[in-house]
Structure formats: structure tokens, C-alpha cells
C-alpha positions as CSV (number, residue, x, y, z in Angstrom):
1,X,-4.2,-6.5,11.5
2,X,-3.3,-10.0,11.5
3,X,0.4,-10.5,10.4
4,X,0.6,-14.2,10.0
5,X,3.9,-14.4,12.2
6,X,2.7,-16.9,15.0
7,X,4.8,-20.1,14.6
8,X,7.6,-18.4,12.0
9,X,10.9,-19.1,12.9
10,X,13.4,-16.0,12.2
11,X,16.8,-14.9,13.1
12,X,18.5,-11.6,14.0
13,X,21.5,-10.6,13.8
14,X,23.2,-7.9,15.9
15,X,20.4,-8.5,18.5
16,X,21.4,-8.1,21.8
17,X,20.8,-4.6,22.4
18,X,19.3,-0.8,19.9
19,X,17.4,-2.1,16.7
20,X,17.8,-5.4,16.6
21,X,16.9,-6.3,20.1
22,X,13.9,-4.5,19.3
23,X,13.1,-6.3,16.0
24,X,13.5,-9.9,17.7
25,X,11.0,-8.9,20.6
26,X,8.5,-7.7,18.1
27,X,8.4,-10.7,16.6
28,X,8.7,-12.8,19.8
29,X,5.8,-10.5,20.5
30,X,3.7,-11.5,17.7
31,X,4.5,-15.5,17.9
32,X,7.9,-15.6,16.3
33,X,10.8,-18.7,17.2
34,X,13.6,-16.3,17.6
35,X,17.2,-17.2,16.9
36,X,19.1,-14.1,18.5
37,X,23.0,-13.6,17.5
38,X,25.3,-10.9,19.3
39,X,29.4,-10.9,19.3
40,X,29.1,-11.0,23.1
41,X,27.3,-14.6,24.2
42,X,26.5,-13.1,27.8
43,X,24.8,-9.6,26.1
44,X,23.3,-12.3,23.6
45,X,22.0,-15.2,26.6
46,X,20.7,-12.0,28.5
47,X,18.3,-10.6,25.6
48,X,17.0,-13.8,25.0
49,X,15.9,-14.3,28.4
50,X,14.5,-11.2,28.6
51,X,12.6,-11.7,25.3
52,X,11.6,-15.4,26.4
53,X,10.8,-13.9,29.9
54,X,8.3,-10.8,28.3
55,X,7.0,-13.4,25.5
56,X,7.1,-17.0,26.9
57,X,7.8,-18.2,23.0
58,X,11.1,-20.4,21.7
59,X,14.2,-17.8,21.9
60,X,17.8,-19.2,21.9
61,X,20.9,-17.4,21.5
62,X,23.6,-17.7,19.2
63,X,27.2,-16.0,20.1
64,X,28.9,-14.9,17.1
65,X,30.6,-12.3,15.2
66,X,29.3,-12.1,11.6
67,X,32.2,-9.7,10.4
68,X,34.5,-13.3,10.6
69,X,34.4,-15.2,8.0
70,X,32.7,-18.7,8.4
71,X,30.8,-17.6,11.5
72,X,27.6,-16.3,9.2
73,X,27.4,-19.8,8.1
74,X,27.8,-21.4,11.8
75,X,25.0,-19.5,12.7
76,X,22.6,-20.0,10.2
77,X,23.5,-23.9,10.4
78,X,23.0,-24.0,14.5
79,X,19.3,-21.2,14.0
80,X,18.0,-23.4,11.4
81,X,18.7,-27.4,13.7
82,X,17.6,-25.6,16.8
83,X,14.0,-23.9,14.9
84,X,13.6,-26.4,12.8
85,X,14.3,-23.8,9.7
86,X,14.3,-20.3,8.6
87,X,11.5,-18.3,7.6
88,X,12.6,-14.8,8.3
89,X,15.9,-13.8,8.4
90,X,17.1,-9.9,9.8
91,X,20.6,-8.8,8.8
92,X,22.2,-6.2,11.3
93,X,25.9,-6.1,11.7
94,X,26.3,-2.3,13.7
95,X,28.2,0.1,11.9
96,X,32.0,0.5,12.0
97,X,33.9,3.7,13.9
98,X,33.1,7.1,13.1
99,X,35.8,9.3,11.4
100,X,37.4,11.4,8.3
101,X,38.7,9.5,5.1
102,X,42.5,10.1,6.1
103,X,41.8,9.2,9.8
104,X,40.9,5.3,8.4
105,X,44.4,2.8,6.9
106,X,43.6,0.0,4.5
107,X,43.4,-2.6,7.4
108,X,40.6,-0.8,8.7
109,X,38.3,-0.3,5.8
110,X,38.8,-3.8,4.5
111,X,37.6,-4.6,8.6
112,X,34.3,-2.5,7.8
113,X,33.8,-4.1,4.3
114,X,34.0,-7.3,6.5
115,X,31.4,-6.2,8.8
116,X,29.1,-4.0,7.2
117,X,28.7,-5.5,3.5
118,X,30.2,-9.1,3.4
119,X,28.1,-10.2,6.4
120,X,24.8,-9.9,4.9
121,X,26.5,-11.6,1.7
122,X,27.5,-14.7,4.0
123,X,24.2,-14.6,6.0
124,X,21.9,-14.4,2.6
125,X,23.7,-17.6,1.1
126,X,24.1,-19.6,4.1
127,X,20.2,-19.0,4.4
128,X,19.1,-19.2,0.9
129,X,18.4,-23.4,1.3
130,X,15.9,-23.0,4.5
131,X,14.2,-20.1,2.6
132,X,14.2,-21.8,-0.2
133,X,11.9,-24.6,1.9
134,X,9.9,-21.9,4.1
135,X,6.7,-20.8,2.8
136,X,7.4,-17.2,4.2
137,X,10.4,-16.7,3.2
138,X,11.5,-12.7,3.6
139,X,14.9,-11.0,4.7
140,X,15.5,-7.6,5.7
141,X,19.2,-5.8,5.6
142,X,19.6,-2.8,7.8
143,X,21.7,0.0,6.5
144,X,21.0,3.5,7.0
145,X,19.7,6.7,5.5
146,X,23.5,7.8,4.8
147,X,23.0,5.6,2.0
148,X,20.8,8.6,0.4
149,X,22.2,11.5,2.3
150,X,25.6,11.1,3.6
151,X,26.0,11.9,7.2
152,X,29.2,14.0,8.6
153,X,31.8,11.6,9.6
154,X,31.0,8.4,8.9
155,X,33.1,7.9,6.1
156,X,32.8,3.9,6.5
157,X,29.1,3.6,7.4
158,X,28.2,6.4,3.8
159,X,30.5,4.4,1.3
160,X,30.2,0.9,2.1
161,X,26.5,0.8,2.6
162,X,25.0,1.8,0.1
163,X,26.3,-1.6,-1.4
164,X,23.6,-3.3,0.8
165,X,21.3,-1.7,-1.0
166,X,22.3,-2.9,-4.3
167,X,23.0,-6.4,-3.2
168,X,18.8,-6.1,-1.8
169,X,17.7,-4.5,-4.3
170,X,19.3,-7.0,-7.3
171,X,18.5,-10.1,-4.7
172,X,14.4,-8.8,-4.7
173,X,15.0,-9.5,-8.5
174,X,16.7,-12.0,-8.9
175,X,14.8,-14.3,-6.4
176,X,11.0,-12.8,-6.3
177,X,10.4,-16.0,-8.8
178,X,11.1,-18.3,-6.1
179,X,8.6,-16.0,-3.8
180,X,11.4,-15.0,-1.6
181,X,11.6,-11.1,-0.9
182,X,13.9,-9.1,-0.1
183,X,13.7,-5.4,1.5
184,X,15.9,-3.1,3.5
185,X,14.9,0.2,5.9
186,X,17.4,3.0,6.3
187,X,16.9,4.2,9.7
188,X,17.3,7.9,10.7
189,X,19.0,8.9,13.9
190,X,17.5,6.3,16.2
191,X,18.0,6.6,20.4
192,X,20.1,3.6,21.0
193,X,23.3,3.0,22.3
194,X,25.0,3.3,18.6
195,X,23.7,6.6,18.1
196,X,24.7,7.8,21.6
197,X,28.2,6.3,21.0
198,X,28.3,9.1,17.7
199,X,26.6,11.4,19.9
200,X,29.5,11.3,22.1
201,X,31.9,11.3,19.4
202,X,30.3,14.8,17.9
203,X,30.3,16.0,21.6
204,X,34.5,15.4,22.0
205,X,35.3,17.2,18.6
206,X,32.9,20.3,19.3
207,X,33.9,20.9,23.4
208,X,30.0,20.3,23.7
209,X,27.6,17.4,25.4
210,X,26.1,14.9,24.4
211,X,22.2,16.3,25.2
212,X,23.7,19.4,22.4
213,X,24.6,17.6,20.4
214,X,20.9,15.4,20.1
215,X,19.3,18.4,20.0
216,X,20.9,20.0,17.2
217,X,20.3,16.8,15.7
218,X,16.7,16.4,15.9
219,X,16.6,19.7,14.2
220,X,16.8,18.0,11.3
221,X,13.7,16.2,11.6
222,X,10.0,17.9,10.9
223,X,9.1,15.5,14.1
224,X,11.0,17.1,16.1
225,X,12.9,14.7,17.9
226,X,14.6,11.1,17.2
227,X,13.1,7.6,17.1
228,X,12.6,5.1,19.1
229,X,14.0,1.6,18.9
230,X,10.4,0.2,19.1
231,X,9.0,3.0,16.1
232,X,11.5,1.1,14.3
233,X,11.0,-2.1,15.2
234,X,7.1,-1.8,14.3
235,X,8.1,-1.2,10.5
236,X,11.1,-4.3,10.5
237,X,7.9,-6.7,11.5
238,X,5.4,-5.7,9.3
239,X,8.3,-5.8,6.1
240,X,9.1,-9.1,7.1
241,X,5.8,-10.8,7.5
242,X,3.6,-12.5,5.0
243,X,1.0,-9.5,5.4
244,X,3.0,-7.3,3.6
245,X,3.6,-10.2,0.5
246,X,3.8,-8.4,-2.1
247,X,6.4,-5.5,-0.8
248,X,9.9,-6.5,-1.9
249,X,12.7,-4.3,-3.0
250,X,11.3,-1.9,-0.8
251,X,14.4,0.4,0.4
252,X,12.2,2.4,3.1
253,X,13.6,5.4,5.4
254,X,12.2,5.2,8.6
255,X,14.3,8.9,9.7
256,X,10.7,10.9,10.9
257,X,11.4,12.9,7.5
258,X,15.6,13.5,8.0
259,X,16.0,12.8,4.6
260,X,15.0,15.9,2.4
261,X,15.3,14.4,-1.4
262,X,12.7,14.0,-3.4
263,X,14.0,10.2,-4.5
């Protein structure tokens, strides 16, 4: 299947390394000018090499930590002069520590509001005039199946974003007149470095490893296992490109069948 991405111009956040290094060279792999954004600026210069390297199209990188305010904007503004504009735009911020509700203060869950919900808010607006010219124009949030099925210590992560969903799902209707669409995937346990990271927290709080703890895990899927970044990755393209064009408000687990409810 053609997907019409050769020559579209997209950014993505949260890039340099798990999902969203794996979204941005999918696209790079189908034609895509890439815009790649990481907090780190070497992490983020290494990934784009590597996807410039692997694809030979247009990737720059843009250092940047979207959970400060103002940088969302400063990013948008330097992806849009160095592409020429914005077609496609992928939200990722990472998710905030693991933990209980009384292991968390104030400080810190007004930090993962920052990170996890307010920086797809910035990223959206900053965006919305280049969309608003592209031809394309589609965004994707990432959040996570927690948002349907709340996962075991990840207080942060269940509660704040499932308000990602509603700021997608209102966005697909409030701006599917102006042809722009908006869609999110809630990804099950995934093999990246993120995952690993909770892994390894599971593993401290139950004197076990890190390999037990995956595979009482993947019990949960019918698969049998977890994904990978790139069985991920294949679904992010194809929601973002102009071949599926009349999919938005789509809020699509991609968990190899985690999630048991019926809705």
C-alpha cells in the first residue's frame, strides 16, 4: 500500500530512543522530512544521523525539553523554518516516575502534569498555523493503555493521561472541519528502555529480576510476549498518513490484546 508520505514533513517528539525513535525512522523510511526532538541534544544529533544514515532523506534535530514551558513553541518554530512546514506532527513526552499516591508531593505531580498533558497542549497550538497550511495535516498523541486499564504503580502515568485522550478526542471534533485529524494509540507493554526502567523498578520492590518480572508480564497478553518498538511504529505511520484519511478520533491500543474490556 501506498501511504502518500514521500516528501511530508513531520516532527517527533521524545525521539531519540523506544517509540519515538521508531516512529521518526518509519517515516524517514517511507519519504518523510523528519524533525526529531529529545531533552538530550547528543542522544537527539545521534538518532538523526542514524535515521539520515539508514534513510538518506532530510532529518535534523531539535534539543529540547517539552515539559518547559515555551520550549514546545521553540521547537515547532525552528521544525517548521528548517522543513519548510508541518504536515505531521507525533506528540511523545515519556512518562513520569513510577510510584504509590503518598510516595508523589505537590511539586511532583504538578512536574508530570507539565510533562505528560501540558506538552502536547503547547505542541498542538504552536503547530496548529502550519497544519492549518499543510494539505496532510494529522497528529498523533501517545499515551498508554493505563488510560483504560490502570496499571500497578504508576499513579502519575493512570491519572494524568487519560486527559490526552480527551484533549484528542474533543481536538478530532472540533477541527475535522478544517480536515485536520487527530488520533492517539495506547501502547501495551512495549520492549524499550522505558518499560525496562519499570521492569527494574517491579524487580527492586519484589527481591526478583528483571527477566521475572517480563515474564509475568507478558502473561497478560494472549500473544504471549511484548511488543516491539517497530510493531508499534508500523501502526503510528499508517494513523498519521493521508491513506488512512478518514480515521480521526481514533483512540487505538496497540497492547497484543493486554487490555481485556469490552470498550
Amino acid at each position: 500500500m501506498d501511504l502518500h508520505l514521500n516528501g511530508k514533513r513531520a516532527l517527533v517528539t521524545g525521539a531519540s530512543r523506544g517509540l519515538g525513535y521508531a516512529a521518526a525512522l518509519s517515516l524517514a523510511r517511507e519519504g518523510c522530512h523528519i524533525a526529531l526532538n529529545s531533552r538530550n541534544a547528543d542522544n537527539a544529533a545521534k538518532a538523526a544521523d542514524n535515521i539520515k544514515k539508514q534513510t538518506g532523506v532530510q532529518v535534523i534535530s531539535i534539543p529540547g525539553d517539552v515539559g518547559i514551558p515555551g520550549t514546545a513553541g521553540e521547537i515547532i518554530e525552528k521544525t517548521a523554518a528548517a522543513l519548510g512546514g508541518i504536515d505531521l506532527l507525533l506528540t511523545n513526552s515519556g512518562g513520569p516516575p513510577a510510584g504509590k499516591f503518598e510516595d508523589f508531593d505537590e511539586k511532583a505531580w504538578y512536574s508530570a502534569f507539565e510533562l505528560v498533558f501540558m506538552s502536547h497542549v503547547r505542541l498542538i497550538r504552536a503547530a496548529l498555523p502550519f497544519l492549518r497550511q499543510s494539505k496532510s495535516p494529522s497528529v498523533l498523541t501517545l499515551t498508554s493503555y493505563s488510560v483504560k486499564q490502570p496499571i500497578p504503580n504508576l499513579i502519575l502515568s493512570n491519572s494524568i493521561r487519560s486527559a490526552v485522550v480527551g484533549l484528542t478526542k474533543t481536538l478530532a471534533m472540533e477541527l475535522g472541519s478544517e480536515g485536520i485529524r487527530f488520533n492517539s494509540i495506547l501502547p501495551g507493554w512495549t520492549d524499550t528502555e522505558r518499560v525496562r526502567y519499570l521492569m527494574e523498578q517491579r524487580a527492586k520492590a519484589n527481591g526478583t529480576t528483571i527477566e521475572e518480572e517480563i515474564a509475568k508480564q507478558i502473561q497478560d497478553s494472549p500473544l504471549g510476549r511484548m511488543a516491539t518498538p517497530q510493531e508499534f511504529a508500523n501502526v503510528a505511520v499508517f494513523l498519521l498518513s493521508p491513506a488512512a484519511s478518514y480515521l480521526t478520533g481514533i483512540m487505538l491500543t496497540v497492547d497484543g490484546g493486554m487490555y481485556k474490556g469490552m470498550l
